[in-house]
ZANUTI-563177 format. One record per residue (C-alpha): y, z, x; residue in one letter. Coordinates in steps of 0.02 Angstrom, whole numbers, plus 50000, padded with zeros to 5 digits. Layout:
<nodes>
YZXA;...
</nodes>
This chain:
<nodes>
500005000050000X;501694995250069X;503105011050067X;504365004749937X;505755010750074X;505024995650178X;505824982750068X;507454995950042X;507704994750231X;508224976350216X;508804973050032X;507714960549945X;508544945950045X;506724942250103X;505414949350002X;505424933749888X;504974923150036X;503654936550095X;502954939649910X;502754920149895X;501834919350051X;500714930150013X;500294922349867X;500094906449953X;498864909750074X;497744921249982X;497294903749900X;496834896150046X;495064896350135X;495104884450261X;495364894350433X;496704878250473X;497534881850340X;497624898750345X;498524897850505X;499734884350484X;500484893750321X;500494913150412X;501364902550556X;502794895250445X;502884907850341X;503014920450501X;504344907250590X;505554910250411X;505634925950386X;505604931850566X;507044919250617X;506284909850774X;505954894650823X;503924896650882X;502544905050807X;501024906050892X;499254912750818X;497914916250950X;496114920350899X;494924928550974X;493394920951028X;491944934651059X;490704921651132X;491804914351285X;493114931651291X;494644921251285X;495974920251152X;496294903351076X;497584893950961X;497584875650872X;499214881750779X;500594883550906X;502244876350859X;502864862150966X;501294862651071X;500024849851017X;498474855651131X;497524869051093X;498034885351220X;496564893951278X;496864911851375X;495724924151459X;495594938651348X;496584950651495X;497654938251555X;499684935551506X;500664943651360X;499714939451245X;498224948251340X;498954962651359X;499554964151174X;497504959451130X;496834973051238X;498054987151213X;498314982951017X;500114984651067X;501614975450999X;502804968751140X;504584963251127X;505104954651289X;507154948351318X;506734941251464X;504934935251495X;505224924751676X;505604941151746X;503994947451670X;502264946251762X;501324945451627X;502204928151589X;501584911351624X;502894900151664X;501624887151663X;501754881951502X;503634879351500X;503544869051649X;502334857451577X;503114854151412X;505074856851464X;505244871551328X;506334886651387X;505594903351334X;507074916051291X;506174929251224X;504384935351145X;503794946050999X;501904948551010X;500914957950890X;499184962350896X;498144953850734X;497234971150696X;496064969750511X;496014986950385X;494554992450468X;495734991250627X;494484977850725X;495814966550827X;495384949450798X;496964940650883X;498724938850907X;500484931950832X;501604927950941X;503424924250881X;504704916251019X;506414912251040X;507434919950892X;508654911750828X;510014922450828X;510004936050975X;508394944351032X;506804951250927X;507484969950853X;506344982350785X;506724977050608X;505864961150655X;504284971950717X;504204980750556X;504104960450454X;502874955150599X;501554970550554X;501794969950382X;501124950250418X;500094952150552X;498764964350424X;498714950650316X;498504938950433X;497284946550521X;496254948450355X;496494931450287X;495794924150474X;494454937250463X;493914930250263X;494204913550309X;493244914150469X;491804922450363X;491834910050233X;491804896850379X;490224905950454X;489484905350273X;489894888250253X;489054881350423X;487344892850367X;487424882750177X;487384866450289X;486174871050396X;485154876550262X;485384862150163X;485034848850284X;483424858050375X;482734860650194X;483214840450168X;482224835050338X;480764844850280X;480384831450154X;480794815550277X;480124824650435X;478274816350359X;479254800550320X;479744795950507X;481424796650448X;482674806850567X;483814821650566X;485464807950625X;484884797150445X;485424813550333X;486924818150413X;487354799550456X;487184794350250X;488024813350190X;489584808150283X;489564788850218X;489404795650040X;490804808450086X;492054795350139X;491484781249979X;491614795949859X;493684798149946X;494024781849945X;493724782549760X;495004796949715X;493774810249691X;494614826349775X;493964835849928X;493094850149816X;491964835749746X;491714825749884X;491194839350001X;489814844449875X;489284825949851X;489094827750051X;487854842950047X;486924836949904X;486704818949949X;485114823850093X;484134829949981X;484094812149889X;482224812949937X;481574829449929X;480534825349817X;479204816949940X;478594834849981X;477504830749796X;476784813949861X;475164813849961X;475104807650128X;473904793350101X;475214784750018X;477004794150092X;476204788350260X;475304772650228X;475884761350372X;475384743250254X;476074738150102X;475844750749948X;474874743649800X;475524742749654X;474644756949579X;475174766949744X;476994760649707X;477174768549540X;476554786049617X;477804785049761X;479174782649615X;478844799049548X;479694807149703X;481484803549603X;480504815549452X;479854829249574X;481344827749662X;482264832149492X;481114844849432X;481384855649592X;483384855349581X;483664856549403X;484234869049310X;484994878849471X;486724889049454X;487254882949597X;488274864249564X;487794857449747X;485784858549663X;486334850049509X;487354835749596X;485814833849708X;484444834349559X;485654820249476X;485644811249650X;483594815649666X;483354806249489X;484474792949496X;484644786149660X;483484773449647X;484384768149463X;485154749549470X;486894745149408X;485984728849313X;484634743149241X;483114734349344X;482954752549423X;481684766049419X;480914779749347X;482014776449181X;482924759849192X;484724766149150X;486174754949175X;487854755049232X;488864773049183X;487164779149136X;486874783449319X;487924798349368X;489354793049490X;488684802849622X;486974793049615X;487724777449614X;488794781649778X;487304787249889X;486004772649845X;487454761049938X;487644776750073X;485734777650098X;485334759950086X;486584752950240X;485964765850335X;484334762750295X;484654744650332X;485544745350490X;484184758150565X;482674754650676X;481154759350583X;479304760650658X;478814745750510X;480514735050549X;481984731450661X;483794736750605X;484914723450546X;486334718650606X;487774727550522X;488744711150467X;487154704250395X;486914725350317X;488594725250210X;488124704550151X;486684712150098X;487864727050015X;488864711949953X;487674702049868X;487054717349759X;488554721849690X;488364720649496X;486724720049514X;485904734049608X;487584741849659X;489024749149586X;490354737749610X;491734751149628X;490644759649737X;490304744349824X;492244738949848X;492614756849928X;491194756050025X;491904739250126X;493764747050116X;493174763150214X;491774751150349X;492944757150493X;492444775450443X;490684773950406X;490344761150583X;491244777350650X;490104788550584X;488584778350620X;489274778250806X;489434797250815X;487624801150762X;486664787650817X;
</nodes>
């Protein structure tokens, strides 16, 4: 609980600013995002021209920052080296008026970039349970040098801050395990298929980028992008004679390997979670054409859920343009004539049309995880 004499101490001249920040970045969950708005927010209502945010990183002991006004590297620090160091490890604010005559200073940085440091207030990032996971770093104020008023703003951000980068990194952390999850639980029904780890993530992140390029907004596209490997999960219910079979099925074996889209659906349905129903829609449909020549049901056009229709183009070029034990990979020209030529009639033309628009990103892609 903030003292009420806090905000009496300075009038309200800046609690509006400081109320709306608040509110701002308590809606925000990406760790990026998180620090660009306690940066500007911090830059305001403190009066200077710099705000830095250094986090701490427990694996490699240094202290590290991709937010950092005016500086577009990332700064990377030994945890017990420089001011902001020596703020980390002591959990000590500093105000400095003149930092080249401090040690603790690296000039370094100024010399590389031209920028004249006046002055520094840094402030230990310290959570409610009082665990220090960084530091804020205000320089240069605008009008005179840092006073203790401007400590008593700094603190009152720096415990949010601190907590917000603590959520968000958790909710990053939480994140990266859903993915992991996700895709290992995915490659357990190719792994028998000779199909590789690269081919989920490669046709997740095509499906990602189509699904943009159509207007859908980040929220829906990054689910489309978990849900979209496990397309195929339901090969864990075929049998191996035919999953495996290295000649041409018969026709009989054809119409059992089409029942993976049905198991596929009958293990994902009815889940709370909306990444399990995207992906039991994707598990049913994605073998659906736009002309209704598809399987297991025949439906046509909007009858196949968006999402569906967006990964059997995503799956098939990659499919297409990949080396398989049973066939070389195409050429990726001759790959998106291929795309082409079923547009209307196996594809999605929409789909199709964003698919060529966004080629740059999804060759991109293919390049990164081949």
């Amino acid at each position: 609980m903030i003292d009420p004499k806090f905000y009496s101490d300075f009038g309200d001249r800046k609690i509006p600013d400081l109320i709306d920040g608040f509110l701002e970045i308590g809606e925000l969950r990406s760790i990026d995002d998180v620090l660009v708005k306690i940066a500007d927010i911090t830059a305001k209502i403190v009066e200077c021209d710099r705000v830095s945010i250094f986090i701490y990183d427990k694996k490699k002991e240094t202290l590290w920052t991709k937010i950092a006004h005016g500086v577009a590297d990332k700064i990377e620090v030994p945890k017990d080296k420089g001011i902001v160091g020596w703020v980390f490890l002591n959990s000590r604010e500093l105000i400095i008026s003149d930092p080249y005559s401090d040690p603790r200073f690296n000039k370094e940085i100024d010399k590389a970039t031209g920028y004249v440091t006046k002055n520094i207030l840094a402030f230990p990032l310290k959570t409610y349970s009082g665990r220090t996971v960084g530091v804020l770093e205000c320089i240069n104020k605008l009008d005179g040098n840092f006073v203790e008023d401007d400590v008593k703003f700094v603190k009152i951000l720096s415990v949010y801050a601190a907590n917000s980068i603590e959520n968000a990194l958790l909710y990053d952390e939480i994140k990266r395990t859903q993915d992991e999850i996700v895709f290992r639980l995915s490659l357990a029904a190719e792994f028998r298929d000779e199909t590789t780890y690269n081919h989920l993530i490669r046709m997740a992140n095509y499906s990602y980028v189509i699904a943009k390029e159509m207007g859908f907004d980040e929220v829906w596209c990054e689910k489309l992008r978990l849900a979209a490997p496990m397309h195929d999960i339901g090969k864990l219910g075929i049998k191996d004679q035919i999953l495996l079979k290295p000649a041409k099925l018969t026709d009989e074996e054809f119409e059992e390997m089409k029942k993976h889209t049905v198991f596929g659906y009958e293990i994902l349905k009815d889940s709370d979670i909306e990444v399990l129903r995207m992906a039991s829609n994707i598990a049913i449909a994605h073998h659906e054409k736009y002309d209704g020549s598809g399987y297991p049901y025949g439906l046509k056009g909007e009858q196949i859920p968006i999402e569906a229709r967006i990964v059997a183009v995503a799956d098939v070029f990659d499919a297409l343009t990949s080396e398989r034990p049973y066939k070389k990979a195409f050429p990726v020209e001759q790959a998106v004539k291929m795309i082409e030529d079923e547009s209307g009639k196996h594809f999605d033309p929409n789909v199709v049309q964003a698919f060529k628009n966004v080629i740059h990103k999804i060759l991109a892609i293919k390049k990164q995880y081949e």
